[in-house]
Short mmCIF file of the C-alpha atoms (twelve columns), coordinates in Angstrom:
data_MODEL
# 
_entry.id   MODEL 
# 
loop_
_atom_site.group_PDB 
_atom_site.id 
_atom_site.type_symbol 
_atom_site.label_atom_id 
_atom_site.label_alt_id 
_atom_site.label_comp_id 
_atom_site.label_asym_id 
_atom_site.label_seq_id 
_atom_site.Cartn_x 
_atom_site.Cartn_y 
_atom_site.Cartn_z 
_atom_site.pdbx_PDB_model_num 
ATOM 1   C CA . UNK A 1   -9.103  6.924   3.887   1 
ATOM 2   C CA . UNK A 2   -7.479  5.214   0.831   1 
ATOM 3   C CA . UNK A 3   -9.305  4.821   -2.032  1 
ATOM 4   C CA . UNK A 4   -9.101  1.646   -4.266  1 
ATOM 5   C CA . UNK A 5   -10.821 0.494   -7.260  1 
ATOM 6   C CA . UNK A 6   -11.143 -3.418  -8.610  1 
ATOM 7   C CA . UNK A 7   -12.014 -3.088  -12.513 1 
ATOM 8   C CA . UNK A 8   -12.818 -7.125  -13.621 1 
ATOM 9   C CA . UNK A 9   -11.531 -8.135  -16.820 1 
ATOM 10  C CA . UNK A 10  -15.099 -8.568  -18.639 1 
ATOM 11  C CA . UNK A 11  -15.099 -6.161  -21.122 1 
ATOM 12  C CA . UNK A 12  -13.783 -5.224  -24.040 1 
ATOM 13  C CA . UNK A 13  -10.223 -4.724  -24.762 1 
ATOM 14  C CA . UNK A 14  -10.178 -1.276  -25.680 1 
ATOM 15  C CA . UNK A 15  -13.180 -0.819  -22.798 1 
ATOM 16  C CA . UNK A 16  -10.900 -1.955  -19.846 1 
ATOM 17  C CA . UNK A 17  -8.186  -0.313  -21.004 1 
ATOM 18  C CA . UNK A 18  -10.017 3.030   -20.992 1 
ATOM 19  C CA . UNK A 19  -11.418 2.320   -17.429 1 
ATOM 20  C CA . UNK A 20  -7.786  1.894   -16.098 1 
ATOM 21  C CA . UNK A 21  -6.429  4.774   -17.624 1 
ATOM 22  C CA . UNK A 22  -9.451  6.934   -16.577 1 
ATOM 23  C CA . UNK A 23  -8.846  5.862   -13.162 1 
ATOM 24  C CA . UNK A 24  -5.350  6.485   -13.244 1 
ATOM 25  C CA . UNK A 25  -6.395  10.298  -14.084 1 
ATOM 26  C CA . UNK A 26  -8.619  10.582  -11.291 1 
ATOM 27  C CA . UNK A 27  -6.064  9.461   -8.883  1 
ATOM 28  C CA . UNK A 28  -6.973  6.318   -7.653  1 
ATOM 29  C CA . UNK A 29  -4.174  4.992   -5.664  1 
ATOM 30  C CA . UNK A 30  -4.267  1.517   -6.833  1 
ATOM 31  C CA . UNK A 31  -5.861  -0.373  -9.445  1 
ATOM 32  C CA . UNK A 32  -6.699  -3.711  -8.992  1 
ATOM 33  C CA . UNK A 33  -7.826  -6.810  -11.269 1 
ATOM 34  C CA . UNK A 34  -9.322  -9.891  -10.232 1 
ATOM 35  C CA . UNK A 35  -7.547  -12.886 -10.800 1 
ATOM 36  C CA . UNK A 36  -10.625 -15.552 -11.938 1 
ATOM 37  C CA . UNK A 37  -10.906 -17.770 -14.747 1 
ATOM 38  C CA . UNK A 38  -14.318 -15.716 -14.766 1 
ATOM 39  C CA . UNK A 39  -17.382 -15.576 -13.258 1 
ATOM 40  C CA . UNK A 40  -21.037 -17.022 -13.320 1 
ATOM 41  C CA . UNK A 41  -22.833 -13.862 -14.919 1 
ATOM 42  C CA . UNK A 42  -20.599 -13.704 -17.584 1 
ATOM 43  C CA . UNK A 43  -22.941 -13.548 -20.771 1 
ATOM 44  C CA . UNK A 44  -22.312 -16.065 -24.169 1 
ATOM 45  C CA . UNK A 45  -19.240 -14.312 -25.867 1 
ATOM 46  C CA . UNK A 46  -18.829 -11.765 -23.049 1 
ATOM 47  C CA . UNK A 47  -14.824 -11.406 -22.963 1 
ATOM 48  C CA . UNK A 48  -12.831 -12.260 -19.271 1 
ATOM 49  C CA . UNK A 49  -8.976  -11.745 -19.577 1 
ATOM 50  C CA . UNK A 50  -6.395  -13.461 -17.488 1 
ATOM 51  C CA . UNK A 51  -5.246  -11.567 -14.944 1 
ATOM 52  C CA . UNK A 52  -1.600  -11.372 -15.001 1 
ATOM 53  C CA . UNK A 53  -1.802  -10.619 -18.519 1 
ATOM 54  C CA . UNK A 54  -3.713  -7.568  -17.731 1 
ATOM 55  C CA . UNK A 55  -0.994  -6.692  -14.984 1 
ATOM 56  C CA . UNK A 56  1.382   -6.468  -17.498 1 
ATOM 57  C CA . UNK A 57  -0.616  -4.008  -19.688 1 
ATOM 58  C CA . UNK A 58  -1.802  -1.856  -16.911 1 
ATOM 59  C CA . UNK A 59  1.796   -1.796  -15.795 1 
ATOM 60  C CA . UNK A 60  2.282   0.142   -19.421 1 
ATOM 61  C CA . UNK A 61  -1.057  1.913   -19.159 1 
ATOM 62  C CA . UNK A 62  -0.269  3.736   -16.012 1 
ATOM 63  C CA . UNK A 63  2.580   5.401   -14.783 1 
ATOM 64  C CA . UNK A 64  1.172   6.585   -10.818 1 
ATOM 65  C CA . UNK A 65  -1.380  3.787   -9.511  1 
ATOM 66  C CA . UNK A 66  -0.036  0.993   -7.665  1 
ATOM 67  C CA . UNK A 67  -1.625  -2.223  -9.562  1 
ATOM 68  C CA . UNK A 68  -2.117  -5.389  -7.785  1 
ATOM 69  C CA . UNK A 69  -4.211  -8.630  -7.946  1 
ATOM 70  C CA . UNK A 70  -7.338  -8.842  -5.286  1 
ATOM 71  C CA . UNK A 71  -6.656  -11.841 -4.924  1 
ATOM 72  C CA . UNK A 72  -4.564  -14.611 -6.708  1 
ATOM 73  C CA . UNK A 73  -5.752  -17.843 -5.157  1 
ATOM 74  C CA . UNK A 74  -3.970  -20.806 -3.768  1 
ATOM 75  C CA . UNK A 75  -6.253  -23.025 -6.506  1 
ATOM 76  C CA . UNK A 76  -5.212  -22.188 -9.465  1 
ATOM 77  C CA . UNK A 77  -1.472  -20.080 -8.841  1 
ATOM 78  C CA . UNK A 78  1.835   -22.467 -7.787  1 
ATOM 79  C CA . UNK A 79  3.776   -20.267 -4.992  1 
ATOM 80  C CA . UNK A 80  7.076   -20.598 -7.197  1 
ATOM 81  C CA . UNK A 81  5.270   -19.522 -10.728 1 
ATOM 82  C CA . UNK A 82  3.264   -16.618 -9.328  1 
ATOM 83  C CA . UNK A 83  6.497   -15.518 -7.303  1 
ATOM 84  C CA . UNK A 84  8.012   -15.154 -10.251 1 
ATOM 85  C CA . UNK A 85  5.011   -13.970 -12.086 1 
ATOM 86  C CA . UNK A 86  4.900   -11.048 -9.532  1 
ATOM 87  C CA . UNK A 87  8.870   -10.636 -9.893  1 
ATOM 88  C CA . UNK A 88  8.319   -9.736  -13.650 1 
ATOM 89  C CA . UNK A 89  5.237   -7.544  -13.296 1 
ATOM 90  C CA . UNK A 90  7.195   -5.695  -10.251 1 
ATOM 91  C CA . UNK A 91  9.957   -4.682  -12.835 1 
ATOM 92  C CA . UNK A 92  8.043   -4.041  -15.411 1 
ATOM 93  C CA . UNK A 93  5.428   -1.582  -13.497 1 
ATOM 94  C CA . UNK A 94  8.744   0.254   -11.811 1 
ATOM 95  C CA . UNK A 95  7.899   -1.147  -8.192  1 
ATOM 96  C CA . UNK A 96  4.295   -0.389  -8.183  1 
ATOM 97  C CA . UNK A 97  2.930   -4.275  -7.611  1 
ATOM 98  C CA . UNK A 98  0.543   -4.980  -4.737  1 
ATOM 99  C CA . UNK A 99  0.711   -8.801  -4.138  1 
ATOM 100 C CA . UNK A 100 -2.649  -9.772  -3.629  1 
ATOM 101 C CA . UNK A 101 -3.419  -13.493 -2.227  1 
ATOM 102 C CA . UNK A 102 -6.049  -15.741 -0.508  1 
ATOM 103 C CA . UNK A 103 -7.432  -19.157 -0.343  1 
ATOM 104 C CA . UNK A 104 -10.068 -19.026 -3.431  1 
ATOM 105 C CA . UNK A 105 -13.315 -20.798 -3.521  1 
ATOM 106 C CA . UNK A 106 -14.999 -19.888 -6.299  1 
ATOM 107 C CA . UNK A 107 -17.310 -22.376 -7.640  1 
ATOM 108 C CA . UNK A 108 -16.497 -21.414 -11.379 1 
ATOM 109 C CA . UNK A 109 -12.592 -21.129 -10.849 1 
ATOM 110 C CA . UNK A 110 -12.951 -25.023 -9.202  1 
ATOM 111 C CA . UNK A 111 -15.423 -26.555 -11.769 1 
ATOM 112 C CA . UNK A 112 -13.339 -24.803 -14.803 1 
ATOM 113 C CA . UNK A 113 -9.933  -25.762 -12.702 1 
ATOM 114 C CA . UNK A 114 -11.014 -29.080 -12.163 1 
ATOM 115 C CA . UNK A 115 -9.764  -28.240 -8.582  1 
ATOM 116 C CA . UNK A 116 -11.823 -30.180 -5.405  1 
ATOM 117 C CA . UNK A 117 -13.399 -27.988 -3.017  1 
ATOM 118 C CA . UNK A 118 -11.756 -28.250 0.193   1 
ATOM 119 C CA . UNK A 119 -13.338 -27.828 3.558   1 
ATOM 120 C CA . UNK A 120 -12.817 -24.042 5.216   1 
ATOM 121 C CA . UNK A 121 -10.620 -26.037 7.874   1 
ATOM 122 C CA . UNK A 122 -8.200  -27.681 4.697   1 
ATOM 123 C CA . UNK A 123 -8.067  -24.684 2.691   1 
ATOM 124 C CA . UNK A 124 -7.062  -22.564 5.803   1 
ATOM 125 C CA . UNK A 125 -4.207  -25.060 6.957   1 
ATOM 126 C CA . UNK A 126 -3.300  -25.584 2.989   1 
ATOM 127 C CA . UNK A 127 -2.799  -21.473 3.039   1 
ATOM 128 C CA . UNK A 128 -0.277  -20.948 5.315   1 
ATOM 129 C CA . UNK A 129 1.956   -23.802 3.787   1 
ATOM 130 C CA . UNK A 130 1.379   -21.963 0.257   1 
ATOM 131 C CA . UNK A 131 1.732   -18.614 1.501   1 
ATOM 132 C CA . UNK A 132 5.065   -19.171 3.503   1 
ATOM 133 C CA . UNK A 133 6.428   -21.209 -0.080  1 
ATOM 134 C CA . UNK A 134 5.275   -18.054 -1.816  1 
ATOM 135 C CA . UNK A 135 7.225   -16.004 0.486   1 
ATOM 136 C CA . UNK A 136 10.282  -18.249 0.691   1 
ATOM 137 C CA . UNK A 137 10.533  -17.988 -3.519  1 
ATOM 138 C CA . UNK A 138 10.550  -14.316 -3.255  1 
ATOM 139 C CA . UNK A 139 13.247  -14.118 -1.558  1 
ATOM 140 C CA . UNK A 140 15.713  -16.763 -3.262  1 
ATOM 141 C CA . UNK A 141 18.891  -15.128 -4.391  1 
ATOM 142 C CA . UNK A 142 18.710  -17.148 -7.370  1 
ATOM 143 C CA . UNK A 143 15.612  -14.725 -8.590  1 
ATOM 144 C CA . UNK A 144 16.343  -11.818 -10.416 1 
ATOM 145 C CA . UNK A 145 15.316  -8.925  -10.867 1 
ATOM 146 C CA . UNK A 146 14.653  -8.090  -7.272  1 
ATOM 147 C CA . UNK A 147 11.805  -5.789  -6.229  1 
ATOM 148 C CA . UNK A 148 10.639  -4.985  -2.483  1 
ATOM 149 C CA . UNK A 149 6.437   -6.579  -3.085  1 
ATOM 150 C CA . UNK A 150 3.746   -5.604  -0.467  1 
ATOM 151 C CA . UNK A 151 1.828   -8.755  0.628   1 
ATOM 152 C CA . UNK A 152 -2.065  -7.833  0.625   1 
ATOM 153 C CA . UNK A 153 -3.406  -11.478 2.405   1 
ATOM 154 C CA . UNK A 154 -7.732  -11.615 2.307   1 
ATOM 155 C CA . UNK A 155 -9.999  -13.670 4.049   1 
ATOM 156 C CA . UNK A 156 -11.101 -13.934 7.356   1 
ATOM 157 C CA . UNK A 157 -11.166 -16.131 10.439  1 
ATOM 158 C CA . UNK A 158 -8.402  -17.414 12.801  1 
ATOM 159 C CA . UNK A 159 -5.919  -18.591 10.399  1 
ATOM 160 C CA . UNK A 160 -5.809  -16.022 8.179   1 
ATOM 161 C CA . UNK A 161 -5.556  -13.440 10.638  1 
ATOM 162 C CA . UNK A 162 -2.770  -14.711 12.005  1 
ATOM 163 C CA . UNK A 163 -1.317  -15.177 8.871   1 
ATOM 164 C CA . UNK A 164 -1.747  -11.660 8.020   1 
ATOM 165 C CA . UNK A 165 -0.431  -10.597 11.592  1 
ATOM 166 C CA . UNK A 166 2.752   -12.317 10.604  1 
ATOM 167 C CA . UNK A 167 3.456   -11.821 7.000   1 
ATOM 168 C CA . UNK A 168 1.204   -9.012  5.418   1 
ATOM 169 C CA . UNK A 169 1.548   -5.668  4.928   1 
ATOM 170 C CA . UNK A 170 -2.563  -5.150  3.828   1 
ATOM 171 C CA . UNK A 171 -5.564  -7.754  5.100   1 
ATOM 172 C CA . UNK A 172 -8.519  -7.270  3.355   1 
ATOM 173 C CA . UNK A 173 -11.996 -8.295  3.766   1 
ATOM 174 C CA . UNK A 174 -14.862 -8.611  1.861   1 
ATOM 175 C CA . UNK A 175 -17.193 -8.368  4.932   1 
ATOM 176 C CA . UNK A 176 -19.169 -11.780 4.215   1 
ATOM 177 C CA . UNK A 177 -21.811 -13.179 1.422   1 
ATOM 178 C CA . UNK A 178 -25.777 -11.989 1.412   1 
ATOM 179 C CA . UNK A 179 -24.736 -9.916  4.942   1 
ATOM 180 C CA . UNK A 180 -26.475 -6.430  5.658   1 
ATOM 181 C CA . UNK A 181 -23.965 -3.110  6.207   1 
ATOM 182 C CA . UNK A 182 -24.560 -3.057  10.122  1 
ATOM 183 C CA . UNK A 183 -23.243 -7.029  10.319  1 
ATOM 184 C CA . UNK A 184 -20.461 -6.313  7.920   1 
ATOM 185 C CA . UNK A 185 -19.172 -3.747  10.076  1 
ATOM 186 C CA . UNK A 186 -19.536 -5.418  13.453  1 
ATOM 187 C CA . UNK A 187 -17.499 -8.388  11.957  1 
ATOM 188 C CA . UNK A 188 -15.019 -5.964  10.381  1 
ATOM 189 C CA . UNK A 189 -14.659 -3.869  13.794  1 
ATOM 190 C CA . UNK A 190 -14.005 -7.366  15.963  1 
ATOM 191 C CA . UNK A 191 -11.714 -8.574  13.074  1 
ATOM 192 C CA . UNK A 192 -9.990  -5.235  13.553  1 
ATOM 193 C CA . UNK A 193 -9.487  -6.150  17.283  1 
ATOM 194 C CA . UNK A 194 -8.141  -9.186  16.910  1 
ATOM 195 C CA . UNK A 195 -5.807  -8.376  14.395  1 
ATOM 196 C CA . UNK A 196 -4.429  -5.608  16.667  1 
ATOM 197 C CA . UNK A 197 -3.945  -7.980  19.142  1 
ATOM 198 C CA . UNK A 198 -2.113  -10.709 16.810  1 
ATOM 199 C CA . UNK A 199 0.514   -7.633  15.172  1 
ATOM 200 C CA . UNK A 200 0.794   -6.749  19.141  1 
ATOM 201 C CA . UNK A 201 2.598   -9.738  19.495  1 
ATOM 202 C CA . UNK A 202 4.168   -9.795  16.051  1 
ATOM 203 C CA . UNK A 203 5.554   -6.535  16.595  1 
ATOM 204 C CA . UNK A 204 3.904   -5.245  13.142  1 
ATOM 205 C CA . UNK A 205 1.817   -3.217  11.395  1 
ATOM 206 C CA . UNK A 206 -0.919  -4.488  8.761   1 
ATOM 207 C CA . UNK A 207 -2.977  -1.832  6.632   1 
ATOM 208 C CA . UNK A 208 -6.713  -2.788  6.912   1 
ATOM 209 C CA . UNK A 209 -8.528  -2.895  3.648   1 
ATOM 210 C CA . UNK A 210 -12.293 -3.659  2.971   1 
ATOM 211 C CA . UNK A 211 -13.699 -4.988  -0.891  1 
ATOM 212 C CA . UNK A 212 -16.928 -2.889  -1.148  1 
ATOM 213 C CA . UNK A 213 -19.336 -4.794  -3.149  1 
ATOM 214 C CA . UNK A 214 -23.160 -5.203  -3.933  1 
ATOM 215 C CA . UNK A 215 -23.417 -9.076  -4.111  1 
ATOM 216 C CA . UNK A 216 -21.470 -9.408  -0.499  1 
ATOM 217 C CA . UNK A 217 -22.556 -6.970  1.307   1 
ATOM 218 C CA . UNK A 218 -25.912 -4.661  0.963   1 
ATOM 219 C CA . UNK A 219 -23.920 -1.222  1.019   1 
ATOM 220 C CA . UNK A 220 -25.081 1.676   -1.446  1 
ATOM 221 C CA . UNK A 221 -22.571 4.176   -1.464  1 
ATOM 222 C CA . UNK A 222 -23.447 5.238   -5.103  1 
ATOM 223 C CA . UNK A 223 -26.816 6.623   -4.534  1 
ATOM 224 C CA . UNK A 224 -25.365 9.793   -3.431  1 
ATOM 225 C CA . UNK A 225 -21.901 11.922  -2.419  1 
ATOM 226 C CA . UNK A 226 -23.376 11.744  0.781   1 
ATOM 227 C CA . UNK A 227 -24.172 7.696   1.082   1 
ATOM 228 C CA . UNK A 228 -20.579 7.690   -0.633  1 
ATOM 229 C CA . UNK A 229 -18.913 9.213   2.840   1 
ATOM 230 C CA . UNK A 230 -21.280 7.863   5.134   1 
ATOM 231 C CA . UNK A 231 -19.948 4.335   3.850   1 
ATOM 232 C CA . UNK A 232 -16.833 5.764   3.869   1 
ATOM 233 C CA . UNK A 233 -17.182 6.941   7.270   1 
ATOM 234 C CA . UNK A 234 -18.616 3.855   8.631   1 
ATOM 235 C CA . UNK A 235 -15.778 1.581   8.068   1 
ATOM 236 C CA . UNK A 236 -13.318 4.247   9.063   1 
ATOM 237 C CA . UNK A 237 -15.264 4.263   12.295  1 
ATOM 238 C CA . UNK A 238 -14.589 0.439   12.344  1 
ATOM 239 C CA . UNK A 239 -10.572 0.542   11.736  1 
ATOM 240 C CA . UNK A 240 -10.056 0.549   8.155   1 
ATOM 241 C CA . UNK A 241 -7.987  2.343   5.894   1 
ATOM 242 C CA . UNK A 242 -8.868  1.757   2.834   1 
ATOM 243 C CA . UNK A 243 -11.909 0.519   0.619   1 
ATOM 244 C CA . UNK A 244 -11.735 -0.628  -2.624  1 
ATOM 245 C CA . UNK A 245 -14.714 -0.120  -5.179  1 
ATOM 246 C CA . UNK A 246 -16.058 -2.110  -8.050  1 
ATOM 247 C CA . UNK A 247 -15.021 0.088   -11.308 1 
ATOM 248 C CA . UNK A 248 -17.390 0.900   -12.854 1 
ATOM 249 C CA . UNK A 249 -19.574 1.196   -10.363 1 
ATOM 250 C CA . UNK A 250 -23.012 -0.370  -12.254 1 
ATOM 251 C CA . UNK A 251 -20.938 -3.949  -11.599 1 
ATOM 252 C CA . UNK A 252 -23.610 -6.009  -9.588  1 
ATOM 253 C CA . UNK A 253 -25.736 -2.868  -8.406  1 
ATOM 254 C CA . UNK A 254 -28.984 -1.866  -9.249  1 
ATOM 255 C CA . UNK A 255 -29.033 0.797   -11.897 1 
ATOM 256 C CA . UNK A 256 -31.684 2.733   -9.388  1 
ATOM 257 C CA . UNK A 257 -28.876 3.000   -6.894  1 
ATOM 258 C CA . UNK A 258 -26.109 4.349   -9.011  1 
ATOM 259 C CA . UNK A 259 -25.642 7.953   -9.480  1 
ATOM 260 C CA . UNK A 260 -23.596 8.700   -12.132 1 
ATOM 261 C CA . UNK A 261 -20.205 10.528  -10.812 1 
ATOM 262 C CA . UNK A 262 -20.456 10.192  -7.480  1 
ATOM 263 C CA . UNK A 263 -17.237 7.857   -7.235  1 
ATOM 264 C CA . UNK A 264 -14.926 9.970   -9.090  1 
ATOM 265 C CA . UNK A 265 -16.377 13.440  -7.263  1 
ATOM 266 C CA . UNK A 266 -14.895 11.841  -4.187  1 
ATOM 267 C CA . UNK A 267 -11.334 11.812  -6.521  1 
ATOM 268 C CA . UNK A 268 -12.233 15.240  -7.554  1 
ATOM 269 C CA . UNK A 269 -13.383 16.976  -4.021  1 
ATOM 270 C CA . UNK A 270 -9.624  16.040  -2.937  1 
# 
């Protein structure tokens, strides 16, 4: 199972920069930011950093770990500015970018944005025009430096399935809002089906990913090493290969269910 970590932008400077590179000495495969205008729980005068900004720093702050946005949204990115956003941050991190995208709906990023919220049906069918713009900017010849950019597409549903089946190289889910572990998984697992299915017909093959967090989905895998691989386990058992953890893991989880070291012993123990 890959391991993945999502570090959000909310602290200070010299803070987040000594998460990344602590996570870059465990090993972490890839580090990921979260590309928000912020978020609701964000305290008066608590910092939040742009996202591609960061990207560029982490891009100097580690040399090994892949770094990638989970996720830029269609709401607030134009396909031809984050193509070449991603184009810069690509040559500039050596080839380690993970493209990261999906259809938003964040009630902060829209208010701040002063984005309407469309319907699930309109932001699906507005995705796959972005997305294949997005794609079709990447690869005009007139757009230099060239790197080779995995496509990481999240969400869930019809639409974005197929989207992914087509045109991704990871999908990743967050499992679903206020939804216990056991439901998370049995929507994961039948995702995983149909998503076999769809690259059956594509002819491709799409890395499956999970977001692991406390205000989605009621998992604890900080309470213990052993709640850490029976989560682990559990989605493996469903079809993933690869979760990606809030860093540090106190983000949105009861202090009474956070063990301190249990995410990087699973580093360690490798």
């Amino acid at each position: 199972m890959k391991l993945g970590a999502l570090t959000l932008q909310d602290a200070p400077w010299p803070e987040l920069v000594g998460r990344w590179r602590r996570l870059e000495e465990l090993g972490v495969e890839t580090i990921w930011v979260a590309d928000h205008l912020g978020h609701k729980g964000l305290e008066p005068g608590q910092p939040w950093f742009e996202a591609w900004s960061c990207l560029t720093a982490l891009a100097y702050e580690t040399t090994n770990a892949r770094i990638g946005t989970l996720i830029s949204p269609m709401n607030l990115r134009s396909p031809a500015v984050l193509a070449r956003a991603a184009l810069t941050v690509a040559e500039i991190s050596g080839g380690r970018l993970e493209l990261g995208v999906g259809t938003g709906g964040s009630d902060y990023d829209h208010a701040l944005a002063g984005v309407p919220m469309w319907s699930p049906k309109e932001r699906a069918a507005l995705f796959v025009t972005w997305v294949e713009r997005l794609l079709e900017v990447l690869a005009d010849d007139r757009l230099h430096p060239k790197r080779e950019i995995p496509l990481t597409i999240a969400g869930s549903g019809p639409t974005i399935l197929r989207l992914a089946a087509r045109h991704a190289q990871r999908w990743n889910t967050f499992g679903g809002f206020g939804i216990t572990p056991e439901e998370a998984i049995r929507r994961g697992r039948e995702d995983n089906v149909r998503l076999d299915e769809l690259c059956a017909e594509t002819g491709r093959t799409v890395l499956r990913s999970a977001l692991i967090g406390h205000p989605f989905v009621g998992e604890t895998p900080f309470r213990s090493d052993e709640a850490f691989a029976d989560v682990v386990g559990r989605w493996g058992d469903a079809g993933f290969d690869e979760l990606v953890f809030y860093y540090p893991p106190e983000f949105a989880t009861p202090a009474e269910m956070v063990v301190p070291g249990v995410f990087e012993r699973a580093f360690l123990d490798d």
